[in-house]
Every structure is written in structure tokens, then in C-alpha cells.
C-alpha positions, 0 to 999 in steps of 0.5 A: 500500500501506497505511504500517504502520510498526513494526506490520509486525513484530509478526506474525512476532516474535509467530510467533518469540516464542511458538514458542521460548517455548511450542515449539509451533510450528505454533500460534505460526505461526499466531497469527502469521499471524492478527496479520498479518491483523488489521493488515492488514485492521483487523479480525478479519482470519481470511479474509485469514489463510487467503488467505494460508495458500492463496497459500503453496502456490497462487501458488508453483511453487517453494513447491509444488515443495518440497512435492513434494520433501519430500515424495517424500524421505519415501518414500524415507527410509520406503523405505529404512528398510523395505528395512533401507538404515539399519540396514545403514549404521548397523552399517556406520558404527558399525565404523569411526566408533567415536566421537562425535569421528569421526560429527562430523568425518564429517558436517562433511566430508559437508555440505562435500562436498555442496555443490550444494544446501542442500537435498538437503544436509540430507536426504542428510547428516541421514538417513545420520547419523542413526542412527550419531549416535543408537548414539553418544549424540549429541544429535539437538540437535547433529546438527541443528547441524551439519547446519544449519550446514554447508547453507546456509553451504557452498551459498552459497559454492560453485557452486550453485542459491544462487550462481545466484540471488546473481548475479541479485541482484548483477545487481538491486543493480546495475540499482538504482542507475542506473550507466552500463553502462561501469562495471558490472562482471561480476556473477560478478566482484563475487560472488568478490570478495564471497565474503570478506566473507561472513564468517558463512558462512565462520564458521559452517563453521569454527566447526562444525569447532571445535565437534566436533574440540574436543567441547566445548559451551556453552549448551543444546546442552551440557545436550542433549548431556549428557543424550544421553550420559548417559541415551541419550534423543537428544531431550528426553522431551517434544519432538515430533521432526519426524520419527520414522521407528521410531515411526511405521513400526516396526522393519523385519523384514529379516534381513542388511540390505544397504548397497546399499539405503542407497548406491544411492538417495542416489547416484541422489538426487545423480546424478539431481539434478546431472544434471537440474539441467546438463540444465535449464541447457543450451543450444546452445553454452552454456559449463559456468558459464552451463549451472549457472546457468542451471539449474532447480534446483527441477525438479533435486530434483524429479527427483532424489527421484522418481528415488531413489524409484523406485529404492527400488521396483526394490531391494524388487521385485529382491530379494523383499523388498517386494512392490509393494503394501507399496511402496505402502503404505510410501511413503504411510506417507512422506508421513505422517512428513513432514506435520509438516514440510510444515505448518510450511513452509507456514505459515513461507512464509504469514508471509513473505506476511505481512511482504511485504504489511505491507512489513516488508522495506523498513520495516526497510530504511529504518529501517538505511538512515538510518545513513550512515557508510560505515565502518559500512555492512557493519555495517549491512547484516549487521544488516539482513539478520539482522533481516530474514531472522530476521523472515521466515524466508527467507534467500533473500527477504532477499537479494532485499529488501536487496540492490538497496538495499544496492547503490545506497547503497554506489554513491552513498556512495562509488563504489567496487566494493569497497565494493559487493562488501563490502556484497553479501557482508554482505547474504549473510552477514547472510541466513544468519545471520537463517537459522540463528537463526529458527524460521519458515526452511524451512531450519532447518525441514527440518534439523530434520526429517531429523535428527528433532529437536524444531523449536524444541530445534533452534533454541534450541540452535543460537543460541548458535552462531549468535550467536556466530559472528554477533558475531565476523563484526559485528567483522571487518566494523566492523574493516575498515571503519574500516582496510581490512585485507585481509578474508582476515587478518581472517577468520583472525583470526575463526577464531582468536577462535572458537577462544578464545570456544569453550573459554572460554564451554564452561568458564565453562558448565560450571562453572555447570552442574556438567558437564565442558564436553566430553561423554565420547569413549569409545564403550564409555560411549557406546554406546545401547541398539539 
């Protein structure tokens, strides 16, 4: 492969750039993409761009299985808000979430308890938040926020298709640096061992704890959220949502909208999904740990949507209320309201073969790896993998790109396992940070879609937390590694800071802005127009 060098970054920094500068993201993506194929060949590059475009769907199961999913969860969000399942939860939640405090605090504990998948998180808590968020004022900007936030973050510490793919990593990290199989210890040993020096993760999920029980904002997410209050437009007059279900499928003529067509498909979404992903991991005499990690959890979604579709289908047909045909119809009128968002996924996922066939990975790796001060490494790494996963917009990637480098350099620098641990937990925590912070991660993609914000509103608000959060997690890991301070204090320290950075950057905002730091709880002020 061809050295490019610092070169290697130009495309998907361009992609990055323009799409938070312009907001118009699926152009910036693919002028992005299109760079990276002028580099890449030398030339005008256009065929290699569309190659690319092609192999991001056509060389990737997983990628196309995504695709099948979203898309299969339109069909049911169109189904459901046919069938009246969202006014019926709306009206349902709005009598005992009577205030933006309380739809906060709700959908923190509701990501939390999702934890199975960052995926079927976004979708299940953006699309029964949504509406309830919408009667109260709050920005889709913030519900994007929150539900980003605690996905991926709560996904990667507990057991779940992320864990699965972590252990495969430790795994690499460990193979990679050639140890005698006598001192390689148990992968799940070093992941629990890891799990505190994840600290964004932890962060992150702390810190949207202290976001809606303070009510108090900063940064963009403080003008969205005073627009929203004041005015009723949960998204700014020009934005894009990714997607708009009133807009495009109109107002539902259903009288007496019943809750059992909102709870019944998101439980058959959940049940089908677990149940599909033990079903995929099981094997004669295989024990409960080894059946959830072994499972196919692409497959699980898969299944799982189809199932809540299909469910959608026998509540419309039972009830009298759609007929088959008008099922039909509305689940390609589904389909519709996610292209939007499948077409940015595609795009975000060319960029990533983009940066792989520049070796933009690895570039950046090399160019982290000549810091050797073992003190510093955690830094180091968290660095790397925010850089990396920023640029690439796959968290998941970045794992795969920086782990089995990170592993080895701890190894070799200083033949401890805490210290690998502490490097794995970094590499975790820095994948997810460069998440949250980029434009081009399919994560941030679909938060975005199934709260219906604008792509980059969501982004652009959403940074300031992210790098907030981010520096805090950079100064515990500076901090323990110069003293060896239990990383469990630390993170109470973390959480503690949090606490401070919050109120004073929301004062300090607010007083420049002219607006109280902390939008108005009083729902009777609050209330939109139905």
C-alpha cells in the first residue's frame, strides 16, 4: 500500500469540516469521499469514489444488515404512528411526566435500562420520547443528547453485542504482542478490570444525569433549548430533521388511540431481539456468558424489527383499523422517512473505506505511538482513539485499529496487566468519545434520526458535552498515571468536577447570552401547541 502520510486525513476532516460548517451533510460526505479518491488514485479519482460508495453496502453483511434494520424500524415507527401507538403514549406520558425535569430523568433511566444494544437503544428510547419531549418544549437538540449519550456509553459497559466484540479485541491486543500463553490472562478478566478506566463512558452517563436533574445548559444546546421553550419550534426553522414522521405521513385519523399499539411492538422489538440474539449464541452445553457472546447480534435486530413489524400488521388487521393494503402502503411510506438516514450511513461507512485504504488508522497510530512515557500512555491512547474514531466515524473500527497496538506497547513498556487493562479501557473510552463528537458515526447518525433532529444541530450541540466530559476523563487518566490512585476515587472525583464545570460554564453562558442558564420547569409555560 501506497505511504500517504498526513494526506490520509484530509478526506474525512474535509467530510467533518464542511458538514458542521455548511450542515449539509450528505454533500460534505461526499466531497469527502471524492478527496479520498483523488489521493488515492492521483487523479480525478470519481470511479474509485463510487467503488467505494458500492463496497459500503456490497462487501458488508453487517453494513447491509443495518440497512435492513433501519430500515424495517421505519415501518414500524410509520406503523405505529398510523395505528395512533404515539399519540396514545404521548397523552399517556404527558399525565404523569408533567415536566421537562421528569421526560429527562425518564429517558436517562430508559437508555440505562436498555442496555443490550446501542442500537435498538436509540430507536426504542428516541421514538417513545419523542413526542412527550416535543408537548414539553424540549429541544429535539437535547433529546438527541441524551439519547446519544446514554447508547453507546451504557452498551459498552454492560453485557452486550459491544462487550462481545471488546473481548475479541482484548483477545487481538493480546495475540499482538507475542506473550507466552502462561501469562495471558482471561480476556473477560482484563475487560472488568478495564471497565474503570473507561472513564468517558462512565462520564458521559453521569454527566447526562447532571445535565437534566440540574436543567441547566451551556453552549448551543442552551440557545436550542431556549428557543424550544420559548417559541415551541423543537428544531431550528431551517434544519432538515432526519426524520419527520407528521410531515411526511400526516396526522393519523384514529379516534381513542390505544397504548397497546405503542407497548406491544417495542416489547416484541426487545423480546424478539434478546431472544434471537441467546438463540444465535447457543450451543450444546454452552454456559449463559459464552451463549451472549457468542451471539449474532446483527441477525438479533434483524429479527427483532421484522418481528415488531409484523406485529404492527396483526394490531391494524385485529382491530379494523388498517386494512392490509394501507399496511402496505404505510410501511413503504417507512422506508421513505428513513432514506435520509440510510444515505448518510452509507456514505459515513464509504469514508471509513476511505481512511482504511489511505491507512489513516495506523498513520495516526504511529504518529501517538512515538510518545513513550508510560505515565502518559492512557493519555495517549484516549487521544488516539478520539482522533481516530472522530476521523472515521466508527467507534467500533477504532477499537479494532488501536487496540492490538495499544496492547503490545503497554506489554513491552512495562509488563504489567494493569497497565494493559488501563490502556484497553482508554482505547474504549477514547472510541466513544471520537463517537459522540463526529458527524460521519452511524451512531450519532441514527440518534439523530429517531429523535428527528437536524444531523449536524445534533452534533454541534452535543460537543460541548462531549468535550467536556472528554477533558475531565484526559485528567483522571494523566492523574493516575503519574500516582496510581485507585481509578474508582478518581472517577468520583470526575463526577464531582462535572458537577462544578456544569453550573459554572451554564452561568458564565448565560450571562453572555442574556438567558437564565436553566430553561423554565413549569409545564403550564411549557406546554406546545398539539
Amino acid at each position: 500500500m501506497a505511504e500517504f502520510g498526513s494526506l490520509s486525513l484530509v478526506p474525512p476532516l474535509l467530510a467533518i469540516g464542511l458538514a458542521i460548517v455548511t450542515r449539509k451533510a450528505v454533500l460534505s460526505l461526499f466531497l469527502g469521499v471524492w478527496a479520498g479518491g483523488v489521493i488515492f488514485t492521483g487523479g480525478f479519482g470519481l470511479g474509485q469514489t463510487f467503488e467505494w460508495i458500492a463496497a459500503a453496502i456490497g462487501d458488508s453483511t453487517f453494513h447491509a444488515q443495518i440497512i435492513i434494520f433501519t430500515l424495517l424500524l421505519g415501518s414500524a415507527v410509520a406503523m405505529i404512528w398510523r395505528l395512533g401507538g404515539s399519540h396514545a403514549v404521548r397523552d399517556w406520558a404527558i399525565e404523569r411526566l408533567d415536566t421537562r425535569r421528569k421526560v429527562g430523568v425518564a429517558t436517562w433511566l430508559l437508555g440505562l435500562l436498555l442496555f443490550f444494544d446501542d442500537y435498538a437503544n436509540t430507536a426504542v428510547v428516541g421514538s417513545t420520547m419523542r413526542d412527550v419531549s416535543d408537548h414539553l418544549r424540549i429541544s429535539r437538540e437535547k433529546l438527541a443528547y441524551l439519547v446519544d449519550s446514554t447508547a453507546a456509553p451504557v452498551a459498552t459497559l454492560a453485557v452486550s453485542s459491544w462487550v462481545a466484540f471488546q473481548l475479541s479485541m482484548i483477545e487481538s491486543g493480546y495475540e499482538a504482542a507475542d506473550i507466552a500463553a502462561s501469562e495471558v490472562p482471561n480476556a473477560f478478566a482484563v475487560f472488568l478490570e478495564s471497565i474503570p478506566y473507561n472513564a468517558y463512558a462512565i462520564l458521559a452517563i453521569a454527566m447526562v444525569g447532571i445535565v437534566v436533574l440540574s436543567g441547566r445548559d451551556y453552549g448551543e444546546m442552551l440557545a436550542a433549548e431556549h428557543r424550544a421553550a420559548e417559541t415551541g419550534r423543537v428544531t431550528r426553522e431551517d434544519a432538515r430533521p432526519m426524520q419527520d414522521v407528521a410531515a411526511e405521513l400526516g396526522e393519523p385519523s384514529v379516534e381513542n388511540p390505544r397504548l397497546l399499539a405503542f407497548f406491544l411492538p417495542i416489547g416484541v422489538l426487545v423480546v424478539a431481539t434478546l431472544g434471537t440474539a441467546l438463540w444465535t449464541g447457543y450451543a450444546p452445553g454452552a454456559s449463559l456468558y459464552d451463549t451472549v457472546i457468542d451471539a449474532d447480534y446483527a441477525v438479533a435486530l434483524i429479527f427483532g424489527s421484522f418481528a415488531m413489524v409484523v406485529s404492527t400488521y396483526v394490531l391494524g388487521y385485529t382491530t379494523g383499523r388498517l386494512t392490509l393494503g394501507e399496511s402496505v402502503d404505510t410501511t413503504i411510506d417507512g422506508f421513505g422517512i428513513m432514506l435520509t438516514a440510510v444515505t448518510i450511513l452509507v456514505l459515513a461507512w464509504s469514508i471509513g473505506n476511505v481512511v482504511e485504504a489511505l491507512g489513516t488508522g495506523e498513520y495516526v497510530g504511529g504518529v501517538a505511538g512515538q510518545v513513550l512515557d508510560p505515565a502518559l500512555l492512557p493519555v495517549v491512547v484516549l487521544g488516539t482513539a478520539a482522533f481516530v474514531a472522530f476521523s472515521t466515524g466508527s467507534s467500533w473500527g477504532t477499537m479494532a485499529i488501536v487496540t492490538p497496538i495499544a496492547v503490545p506497547v503497554a506489554w513491552e513498556l512495562t509488563g504489567d496487566h494493569t497497565m494493559v487493562a488501563a490502556l484497553v479501557g482508554s482505547v474504549f473510552s477514547g472510541a466513544i468519545f471520537g463517537d459522540h463528537a463526529s458527524p460521519i458515526s452511524d451512531t450519532t447518525v441514527l440518534s439523530a434520526t429517531f429523535t428527528g433532529a437536524d444531523l449536524v444541530d445534533h452534533v454541534r450541540t452535543q460537543l460541548y458535552y462531549a468535550v467536556t466530559v472528554g477533558v475531565v476523563a484526559a485528567a483522571l487518566l494523566v492523574v493516575w498515571g503519574y500516582t496510581r490512585i485507585t481509578p474508582w476515587l478518581l472517577l468520583s472525583v470526575g463526577v464531582v468536577a462535572l458537577v462544578g464545570l456544569v453550573y459554572g460554564l451554564s452561568a458564565l453562558d448565560g450571562r453572555r447570552r442574556g438567558v437564565d442558564p436553566a430553561v423554565s420547569d413549569d409545564a403550564d409555560a411549557a406546554v406546545a401547541d398539539d
